[in-house]
Backbone as a chain_set.jsonl record, in Angstrom:
{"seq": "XXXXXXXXXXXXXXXXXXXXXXXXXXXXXXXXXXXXXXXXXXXXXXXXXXXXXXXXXXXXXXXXXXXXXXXXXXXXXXXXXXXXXXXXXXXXXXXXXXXXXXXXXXXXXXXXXXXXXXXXXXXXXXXXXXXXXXXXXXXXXXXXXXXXXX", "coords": {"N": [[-17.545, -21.329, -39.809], [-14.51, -20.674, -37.79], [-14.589, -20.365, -34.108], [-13.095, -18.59, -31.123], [-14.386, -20.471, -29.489], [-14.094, -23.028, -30.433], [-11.776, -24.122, -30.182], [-9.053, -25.573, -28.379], [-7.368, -23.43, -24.994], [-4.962, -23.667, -24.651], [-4.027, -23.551, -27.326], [-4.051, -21.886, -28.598], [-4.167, -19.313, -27.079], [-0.853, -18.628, -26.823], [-0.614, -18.434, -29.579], [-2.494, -16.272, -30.245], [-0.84, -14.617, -28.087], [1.745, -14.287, -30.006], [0.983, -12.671, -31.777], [0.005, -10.343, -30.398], [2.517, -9.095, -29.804], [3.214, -7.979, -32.113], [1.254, -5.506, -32.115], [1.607, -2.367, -31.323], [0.326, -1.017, -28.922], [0.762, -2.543, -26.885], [2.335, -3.156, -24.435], [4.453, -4.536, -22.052], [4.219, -2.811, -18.677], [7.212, -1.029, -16.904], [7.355, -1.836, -14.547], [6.616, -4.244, -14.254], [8.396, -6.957, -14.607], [9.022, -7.584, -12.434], [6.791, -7.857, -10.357], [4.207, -9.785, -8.538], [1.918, -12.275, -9.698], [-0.459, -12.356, -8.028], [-1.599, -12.332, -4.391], [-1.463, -15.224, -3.82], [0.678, -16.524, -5.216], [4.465, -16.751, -4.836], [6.829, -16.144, -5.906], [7.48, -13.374, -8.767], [6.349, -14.028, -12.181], [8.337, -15.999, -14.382], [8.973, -16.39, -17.123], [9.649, -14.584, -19.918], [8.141, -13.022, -21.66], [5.722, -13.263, -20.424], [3.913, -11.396, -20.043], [2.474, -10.606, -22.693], [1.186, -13.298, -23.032], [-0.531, -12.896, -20.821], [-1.868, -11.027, -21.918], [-3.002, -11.931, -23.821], [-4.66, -13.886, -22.786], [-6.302, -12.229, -21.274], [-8.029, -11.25, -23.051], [-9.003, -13.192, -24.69], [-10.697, -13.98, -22.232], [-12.129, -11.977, -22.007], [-13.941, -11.589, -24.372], [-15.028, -14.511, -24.581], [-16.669, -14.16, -21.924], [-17.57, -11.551, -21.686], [-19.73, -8.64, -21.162], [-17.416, -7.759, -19.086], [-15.437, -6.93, -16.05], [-12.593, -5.684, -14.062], [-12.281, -6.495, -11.557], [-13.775, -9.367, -11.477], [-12.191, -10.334, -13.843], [-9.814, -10.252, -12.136], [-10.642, -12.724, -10.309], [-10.939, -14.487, -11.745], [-8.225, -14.944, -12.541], [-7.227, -15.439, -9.766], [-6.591, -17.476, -7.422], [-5.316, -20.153, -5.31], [-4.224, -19.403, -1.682], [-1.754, -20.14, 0.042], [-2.024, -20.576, 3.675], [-0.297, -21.199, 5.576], [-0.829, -23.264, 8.708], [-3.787, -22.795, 8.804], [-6.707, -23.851, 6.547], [-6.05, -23.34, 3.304], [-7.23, -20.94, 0.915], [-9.476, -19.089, -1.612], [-8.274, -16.582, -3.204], [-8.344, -12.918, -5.078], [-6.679, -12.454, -8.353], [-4.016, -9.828, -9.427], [-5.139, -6.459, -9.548], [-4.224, -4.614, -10.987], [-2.841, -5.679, -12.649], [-4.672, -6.69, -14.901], [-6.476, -4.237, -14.658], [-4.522, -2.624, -16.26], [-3.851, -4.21, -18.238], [-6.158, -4.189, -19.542], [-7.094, -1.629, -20.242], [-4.598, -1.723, -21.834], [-5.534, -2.863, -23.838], [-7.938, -1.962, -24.608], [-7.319, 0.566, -25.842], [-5.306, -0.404, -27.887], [-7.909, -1.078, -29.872], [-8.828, -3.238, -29.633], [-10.792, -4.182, -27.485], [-13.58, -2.159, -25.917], [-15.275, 0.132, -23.813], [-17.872, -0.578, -22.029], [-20.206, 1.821, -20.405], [-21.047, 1.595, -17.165], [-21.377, -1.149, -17.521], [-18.817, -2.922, -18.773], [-16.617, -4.269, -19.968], [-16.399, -5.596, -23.6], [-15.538, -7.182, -26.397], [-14.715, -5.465, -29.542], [-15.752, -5.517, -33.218], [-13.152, -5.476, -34.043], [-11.361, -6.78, -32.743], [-12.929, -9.023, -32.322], [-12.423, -10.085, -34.566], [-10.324, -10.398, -35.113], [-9.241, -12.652, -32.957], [-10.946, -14.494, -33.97], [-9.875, -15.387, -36.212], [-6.776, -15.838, -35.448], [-7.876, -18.368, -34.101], [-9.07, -19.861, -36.258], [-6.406, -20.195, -37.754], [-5.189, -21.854, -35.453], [-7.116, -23.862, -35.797], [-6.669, -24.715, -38.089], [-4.338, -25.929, -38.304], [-4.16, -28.569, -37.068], [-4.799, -31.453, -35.107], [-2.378, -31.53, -33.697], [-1.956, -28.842, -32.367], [-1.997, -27.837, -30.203], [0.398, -27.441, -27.281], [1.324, -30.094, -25.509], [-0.67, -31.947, -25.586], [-2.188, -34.865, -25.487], [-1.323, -37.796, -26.896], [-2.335, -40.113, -29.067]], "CA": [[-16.554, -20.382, -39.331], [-13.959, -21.391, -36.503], [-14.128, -19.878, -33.163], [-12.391, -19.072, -29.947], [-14.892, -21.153, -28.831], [-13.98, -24.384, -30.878], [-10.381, -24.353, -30.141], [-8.367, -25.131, -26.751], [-6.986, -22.499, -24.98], [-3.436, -23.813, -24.357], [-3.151, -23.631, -28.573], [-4.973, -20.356, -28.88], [-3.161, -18.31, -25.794], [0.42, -18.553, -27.325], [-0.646, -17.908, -30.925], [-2.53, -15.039, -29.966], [0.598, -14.102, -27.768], [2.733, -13.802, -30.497], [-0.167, -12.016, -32.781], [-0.167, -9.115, -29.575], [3.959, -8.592, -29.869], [3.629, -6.837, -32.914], [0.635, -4.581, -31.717], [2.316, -1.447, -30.735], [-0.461, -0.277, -27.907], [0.469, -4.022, -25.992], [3.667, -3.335, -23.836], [4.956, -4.499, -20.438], [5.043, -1.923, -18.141], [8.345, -1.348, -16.241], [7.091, -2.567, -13.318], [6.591, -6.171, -14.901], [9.535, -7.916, -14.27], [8.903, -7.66, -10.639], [5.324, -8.052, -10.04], [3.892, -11.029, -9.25], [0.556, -11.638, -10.232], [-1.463, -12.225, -6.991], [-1.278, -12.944, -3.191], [-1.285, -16.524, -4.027], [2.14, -16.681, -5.652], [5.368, -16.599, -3.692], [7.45, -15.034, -6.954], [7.049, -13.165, -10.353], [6.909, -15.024, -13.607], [9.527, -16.107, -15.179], [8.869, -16.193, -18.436], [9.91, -13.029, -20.401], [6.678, -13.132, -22.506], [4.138, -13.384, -19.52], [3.053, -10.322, -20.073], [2.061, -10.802, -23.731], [0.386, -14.294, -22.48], [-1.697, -12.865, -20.053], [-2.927, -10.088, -22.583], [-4.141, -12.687, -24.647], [-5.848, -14.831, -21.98], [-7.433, -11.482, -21.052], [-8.869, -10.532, -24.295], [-9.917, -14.513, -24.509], [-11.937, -14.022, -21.079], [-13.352, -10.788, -22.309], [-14.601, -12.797, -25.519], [-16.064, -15.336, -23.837], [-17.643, -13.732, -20.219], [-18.098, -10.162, -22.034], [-19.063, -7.68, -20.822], [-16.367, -8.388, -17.571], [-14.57, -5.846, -14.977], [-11.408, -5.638, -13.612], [-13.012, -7.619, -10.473], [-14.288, -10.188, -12.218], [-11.296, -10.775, -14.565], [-9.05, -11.074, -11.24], [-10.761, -13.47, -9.883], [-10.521, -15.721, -13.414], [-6.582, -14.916, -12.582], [-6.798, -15.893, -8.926], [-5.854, -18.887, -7.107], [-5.823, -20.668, -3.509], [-3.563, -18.795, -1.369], [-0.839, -20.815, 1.175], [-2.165, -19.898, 5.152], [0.47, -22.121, 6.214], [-1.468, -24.141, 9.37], [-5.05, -22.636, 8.168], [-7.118, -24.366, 5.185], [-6.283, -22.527, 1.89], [-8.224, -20.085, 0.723], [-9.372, -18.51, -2.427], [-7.741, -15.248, -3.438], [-8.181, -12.738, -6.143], [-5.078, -12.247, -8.444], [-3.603, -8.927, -9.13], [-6.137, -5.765, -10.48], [-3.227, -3.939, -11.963], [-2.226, -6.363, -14.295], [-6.029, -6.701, -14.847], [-6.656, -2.951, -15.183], [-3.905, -2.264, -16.901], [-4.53, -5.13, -19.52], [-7.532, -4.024, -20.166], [-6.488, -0.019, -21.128], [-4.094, -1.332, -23.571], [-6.115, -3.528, -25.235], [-8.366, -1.319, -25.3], [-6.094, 1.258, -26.465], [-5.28, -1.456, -29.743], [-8.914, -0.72, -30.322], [-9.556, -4.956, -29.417], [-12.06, -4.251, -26.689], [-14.898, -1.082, -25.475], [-16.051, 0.196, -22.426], [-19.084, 0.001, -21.744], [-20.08, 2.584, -19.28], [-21.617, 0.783, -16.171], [-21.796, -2.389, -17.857], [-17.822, -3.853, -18.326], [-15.669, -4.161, -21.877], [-16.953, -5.802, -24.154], [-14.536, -7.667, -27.743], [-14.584, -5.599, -30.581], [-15.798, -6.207, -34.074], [-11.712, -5.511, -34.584], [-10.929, -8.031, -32.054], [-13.822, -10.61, -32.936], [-12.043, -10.669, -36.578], [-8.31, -10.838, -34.574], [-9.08, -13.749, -32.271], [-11.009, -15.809, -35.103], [-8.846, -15.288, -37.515], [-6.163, -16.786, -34.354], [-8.634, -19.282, -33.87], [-8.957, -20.243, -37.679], [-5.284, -20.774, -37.493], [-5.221, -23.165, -34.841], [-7.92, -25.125, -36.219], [-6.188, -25.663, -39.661], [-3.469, -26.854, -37.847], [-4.729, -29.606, -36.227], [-4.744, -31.752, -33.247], [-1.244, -31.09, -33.191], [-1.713, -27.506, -32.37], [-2.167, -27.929, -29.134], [1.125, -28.295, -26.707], [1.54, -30.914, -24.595], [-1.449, -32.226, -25.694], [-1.923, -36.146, -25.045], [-1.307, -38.02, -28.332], [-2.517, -41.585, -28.88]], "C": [[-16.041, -20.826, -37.957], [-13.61, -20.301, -35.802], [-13.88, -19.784, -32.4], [-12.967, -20.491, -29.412], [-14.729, -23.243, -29.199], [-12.482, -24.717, -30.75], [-9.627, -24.535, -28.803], [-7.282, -24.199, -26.21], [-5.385, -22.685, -24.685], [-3.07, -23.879, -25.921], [-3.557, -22.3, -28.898], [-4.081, -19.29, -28.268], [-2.099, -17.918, -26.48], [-0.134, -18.163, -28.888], [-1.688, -16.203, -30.691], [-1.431, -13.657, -29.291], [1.228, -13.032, -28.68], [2.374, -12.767, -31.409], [0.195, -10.274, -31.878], [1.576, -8.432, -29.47], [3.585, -7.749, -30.914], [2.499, -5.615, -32.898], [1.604, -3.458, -30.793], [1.719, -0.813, -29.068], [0.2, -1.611, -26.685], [1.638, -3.986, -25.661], [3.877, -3.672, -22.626], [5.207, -3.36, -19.792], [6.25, -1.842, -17.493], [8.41, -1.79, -15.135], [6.936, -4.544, -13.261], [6.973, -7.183, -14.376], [9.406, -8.151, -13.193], [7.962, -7.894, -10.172], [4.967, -9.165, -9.851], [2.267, -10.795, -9.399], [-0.512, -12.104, -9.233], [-0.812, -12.531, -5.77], [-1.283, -14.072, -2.779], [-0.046, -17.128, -4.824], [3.533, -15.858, -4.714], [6.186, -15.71, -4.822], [6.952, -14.327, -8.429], [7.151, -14.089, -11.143], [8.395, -15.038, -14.001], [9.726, -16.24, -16.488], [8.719, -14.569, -19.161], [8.692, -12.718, -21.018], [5.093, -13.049, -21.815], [3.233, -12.399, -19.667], [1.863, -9.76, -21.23], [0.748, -12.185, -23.419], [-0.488, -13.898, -21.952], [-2.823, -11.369, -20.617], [-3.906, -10.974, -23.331], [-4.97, -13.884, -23.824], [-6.752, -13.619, -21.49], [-8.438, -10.899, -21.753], [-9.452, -12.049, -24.752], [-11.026, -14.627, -23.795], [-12.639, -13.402, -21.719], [-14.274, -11.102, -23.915], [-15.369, -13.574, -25.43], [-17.066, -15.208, -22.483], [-18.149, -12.412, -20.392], [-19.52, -9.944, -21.573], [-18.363, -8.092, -19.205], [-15.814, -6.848, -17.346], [-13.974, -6.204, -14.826], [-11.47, -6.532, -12.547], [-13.1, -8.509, -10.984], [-12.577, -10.947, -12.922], [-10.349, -10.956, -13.317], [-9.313, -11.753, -10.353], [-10.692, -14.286, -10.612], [-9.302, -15.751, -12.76], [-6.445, -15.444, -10.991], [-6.325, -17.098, -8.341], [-5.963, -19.182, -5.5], [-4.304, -19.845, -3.026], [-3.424, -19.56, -0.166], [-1.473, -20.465, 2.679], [-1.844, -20.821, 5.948], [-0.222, -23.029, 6.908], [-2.721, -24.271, 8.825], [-5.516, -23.652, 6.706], [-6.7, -23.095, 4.1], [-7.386, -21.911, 1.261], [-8.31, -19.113, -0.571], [-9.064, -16.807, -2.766], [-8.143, -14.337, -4.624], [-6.47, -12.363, -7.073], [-4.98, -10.223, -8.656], [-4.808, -7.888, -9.838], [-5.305, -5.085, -11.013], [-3.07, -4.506, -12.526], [-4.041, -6.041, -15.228], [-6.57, -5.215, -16.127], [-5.911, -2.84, -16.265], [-3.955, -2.981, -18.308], [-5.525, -4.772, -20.153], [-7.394, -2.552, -20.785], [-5.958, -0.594, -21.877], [-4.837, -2.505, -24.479], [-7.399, -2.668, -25.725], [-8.24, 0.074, -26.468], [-5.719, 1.005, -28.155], [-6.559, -1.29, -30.235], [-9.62, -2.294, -30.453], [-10.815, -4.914, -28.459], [-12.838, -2.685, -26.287], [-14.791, -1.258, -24.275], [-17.165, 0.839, -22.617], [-20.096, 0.859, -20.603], [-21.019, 1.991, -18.293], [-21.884, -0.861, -16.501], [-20.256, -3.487, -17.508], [-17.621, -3.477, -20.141], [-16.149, -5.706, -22.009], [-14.917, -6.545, -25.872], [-15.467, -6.487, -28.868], [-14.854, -5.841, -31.851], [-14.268, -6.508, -34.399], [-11.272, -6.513, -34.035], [-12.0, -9.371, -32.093], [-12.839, -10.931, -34.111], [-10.184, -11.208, -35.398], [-8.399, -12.268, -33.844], [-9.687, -14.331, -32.735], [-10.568, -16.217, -35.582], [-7.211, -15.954, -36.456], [-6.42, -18.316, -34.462], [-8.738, -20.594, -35.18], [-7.545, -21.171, -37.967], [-4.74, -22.124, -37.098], [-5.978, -24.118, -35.143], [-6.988, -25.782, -37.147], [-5.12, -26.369, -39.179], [-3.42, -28.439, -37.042], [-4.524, -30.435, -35.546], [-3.356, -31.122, -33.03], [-1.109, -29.57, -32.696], [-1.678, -27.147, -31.008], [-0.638, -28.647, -27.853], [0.772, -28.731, -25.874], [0.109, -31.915, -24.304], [-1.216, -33.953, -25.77], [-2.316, -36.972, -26.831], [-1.642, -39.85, -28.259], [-2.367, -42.52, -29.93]], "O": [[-16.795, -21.258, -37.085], [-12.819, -19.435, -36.177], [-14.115, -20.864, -31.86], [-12.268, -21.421, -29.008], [-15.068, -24.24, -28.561], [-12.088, -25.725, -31.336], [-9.6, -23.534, -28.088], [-6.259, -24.117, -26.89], [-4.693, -21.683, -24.507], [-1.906, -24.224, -26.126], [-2.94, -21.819, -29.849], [-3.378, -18.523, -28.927], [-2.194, -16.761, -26.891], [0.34, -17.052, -29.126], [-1.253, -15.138, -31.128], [-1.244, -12.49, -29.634], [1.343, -11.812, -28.569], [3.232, -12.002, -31.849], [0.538, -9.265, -32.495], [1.729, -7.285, -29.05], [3.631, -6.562, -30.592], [2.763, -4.682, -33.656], [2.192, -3.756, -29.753], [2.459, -0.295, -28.232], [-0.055, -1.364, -25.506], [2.378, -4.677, -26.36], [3.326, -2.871, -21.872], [6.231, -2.741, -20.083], [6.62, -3.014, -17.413], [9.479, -2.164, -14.652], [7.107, -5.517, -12.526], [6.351, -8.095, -13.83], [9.793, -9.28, -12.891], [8.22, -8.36, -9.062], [5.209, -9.938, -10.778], [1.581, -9.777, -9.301], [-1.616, -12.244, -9.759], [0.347, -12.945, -5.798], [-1.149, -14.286, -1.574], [0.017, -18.35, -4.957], [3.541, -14.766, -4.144], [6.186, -14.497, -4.612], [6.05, -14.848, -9.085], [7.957, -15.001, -10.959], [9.298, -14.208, -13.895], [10.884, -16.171, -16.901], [7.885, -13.693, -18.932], [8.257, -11.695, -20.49], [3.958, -12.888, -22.263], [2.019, -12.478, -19.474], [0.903, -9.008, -21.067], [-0.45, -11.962, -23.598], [-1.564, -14.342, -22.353], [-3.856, -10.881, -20.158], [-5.125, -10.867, -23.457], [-5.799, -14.633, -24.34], [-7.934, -13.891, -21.278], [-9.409, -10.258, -21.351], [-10.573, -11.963, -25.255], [-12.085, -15.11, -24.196], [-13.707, -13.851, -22.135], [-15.339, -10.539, -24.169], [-16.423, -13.547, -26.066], [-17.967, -15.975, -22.146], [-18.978, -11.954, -19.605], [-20.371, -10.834, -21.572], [-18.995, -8.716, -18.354], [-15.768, -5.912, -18.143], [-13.996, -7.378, -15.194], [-10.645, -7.446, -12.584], [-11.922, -8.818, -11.161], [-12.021, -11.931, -12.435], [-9.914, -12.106, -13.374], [-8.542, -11.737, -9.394], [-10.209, -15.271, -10.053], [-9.179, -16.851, -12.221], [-5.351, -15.993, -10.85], [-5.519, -17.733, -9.021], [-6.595, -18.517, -4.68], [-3.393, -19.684, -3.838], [-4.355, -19.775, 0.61], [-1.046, -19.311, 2.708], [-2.561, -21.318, 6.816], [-0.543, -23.956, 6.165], [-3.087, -25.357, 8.373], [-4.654, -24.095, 5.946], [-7.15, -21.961, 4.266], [-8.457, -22.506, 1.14], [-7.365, -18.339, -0.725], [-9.886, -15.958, -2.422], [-8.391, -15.108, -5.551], [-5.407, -12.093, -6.514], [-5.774, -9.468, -8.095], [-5.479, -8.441, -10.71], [-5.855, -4.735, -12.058], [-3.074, -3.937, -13.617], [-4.255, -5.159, -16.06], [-6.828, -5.084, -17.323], [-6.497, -2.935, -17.343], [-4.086, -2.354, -19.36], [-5.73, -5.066, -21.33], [-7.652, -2.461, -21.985], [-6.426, -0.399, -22.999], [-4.587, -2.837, -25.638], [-7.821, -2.644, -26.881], [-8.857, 0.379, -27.489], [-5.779, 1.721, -29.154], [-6.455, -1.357, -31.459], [-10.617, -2.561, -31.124], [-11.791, -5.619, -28.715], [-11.992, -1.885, -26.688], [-14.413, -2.247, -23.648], [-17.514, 1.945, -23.029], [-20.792, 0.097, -19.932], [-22.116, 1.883, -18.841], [-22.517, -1.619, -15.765], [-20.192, -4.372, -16.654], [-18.17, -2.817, -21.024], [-16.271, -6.612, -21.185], [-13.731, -6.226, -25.959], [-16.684, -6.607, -29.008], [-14.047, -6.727, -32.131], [-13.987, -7.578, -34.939], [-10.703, -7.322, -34.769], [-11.679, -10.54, -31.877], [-12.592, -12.088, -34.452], [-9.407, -12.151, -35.251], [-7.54, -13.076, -34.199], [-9.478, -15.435, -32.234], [-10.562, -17.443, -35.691], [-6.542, -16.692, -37.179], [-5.633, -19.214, -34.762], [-8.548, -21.805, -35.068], [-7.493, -22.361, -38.277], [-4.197, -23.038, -37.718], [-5.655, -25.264, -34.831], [-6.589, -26.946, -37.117], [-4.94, -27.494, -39.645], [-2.474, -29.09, -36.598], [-3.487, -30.064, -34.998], [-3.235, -30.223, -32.199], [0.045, -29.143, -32.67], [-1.274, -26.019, -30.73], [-0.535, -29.839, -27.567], [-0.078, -28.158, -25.191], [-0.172, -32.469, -23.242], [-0.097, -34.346, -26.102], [-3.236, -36.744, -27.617], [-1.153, -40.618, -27.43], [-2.53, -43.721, -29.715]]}, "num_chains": 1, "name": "protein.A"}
């Protein structure tokens, strides 16, 4: 049986993506477009879809680092942050996207909370991101963009 764990996440991410568009609970809030996603980025995304993307890299983390917090998961999302003259310095990224990611997936009924512990995948979302996973395998090497071809 093929899972997240046998597949790379730059072919996985986007096919899960497009898997979380037609989930009704999994929407951009209206704040979206404008947000960026930590104090280590100078603008928002630009990609209309980011928001779908970074549901399914968050329901990936919470798959693989389960049970995880909102803490936790924005520091996965953080990054080195510019201090112009100063050395660079690690940041966390945003906890609203974070938080909020994490209600509606849990919401879709993909992940639990576990009360003092952290959310947790799902048997519904074990079967959704195998069955992803499965996908990308059968497809093979090629499934992967920008992947180095020899």
């Amino acid at each position: 049986m093929t899972t997240v764990f046998d597949v790379p996440p730059e072919a996985l991410i986007p096919r899960v993506a497009e898997k979380l568009k037609q989930v009704a609970e999994i929407q951009p809030p209206e704040w979206a477009a404008f947000v960026k996603t930590g104090p280590h980025r100078e603008k928002p995304p630009e990609r209309p879809d980011w928001w779908h993307l970074r549901m399914a890299a968050i329901l990936r983390k919470v798959y693989m680092l389960g049970p995880v917090g909102t803490s936790r998961l924005s520091a996965r999302f953080g990054g080195a942050r510019d201090r112009r003259d100063s050395p660079n310095k690690a940041v966390k990224g945003s906890g609203s996207i974070s938080r909020k990611g994490l209600q509606q997936l849990e919401k879709a009924g993909l992940i639990q909370n576990i009360k003092g512990k952290g959310r947790t995948v799902t048997a519904k979302g074990r079967q959704f991101l195998d069955n992803a996973a499965r996908e990308v395998a059968l497809e093979g090497p090629r499934a992967a963009p920008g992947a180095a071809r020899h």
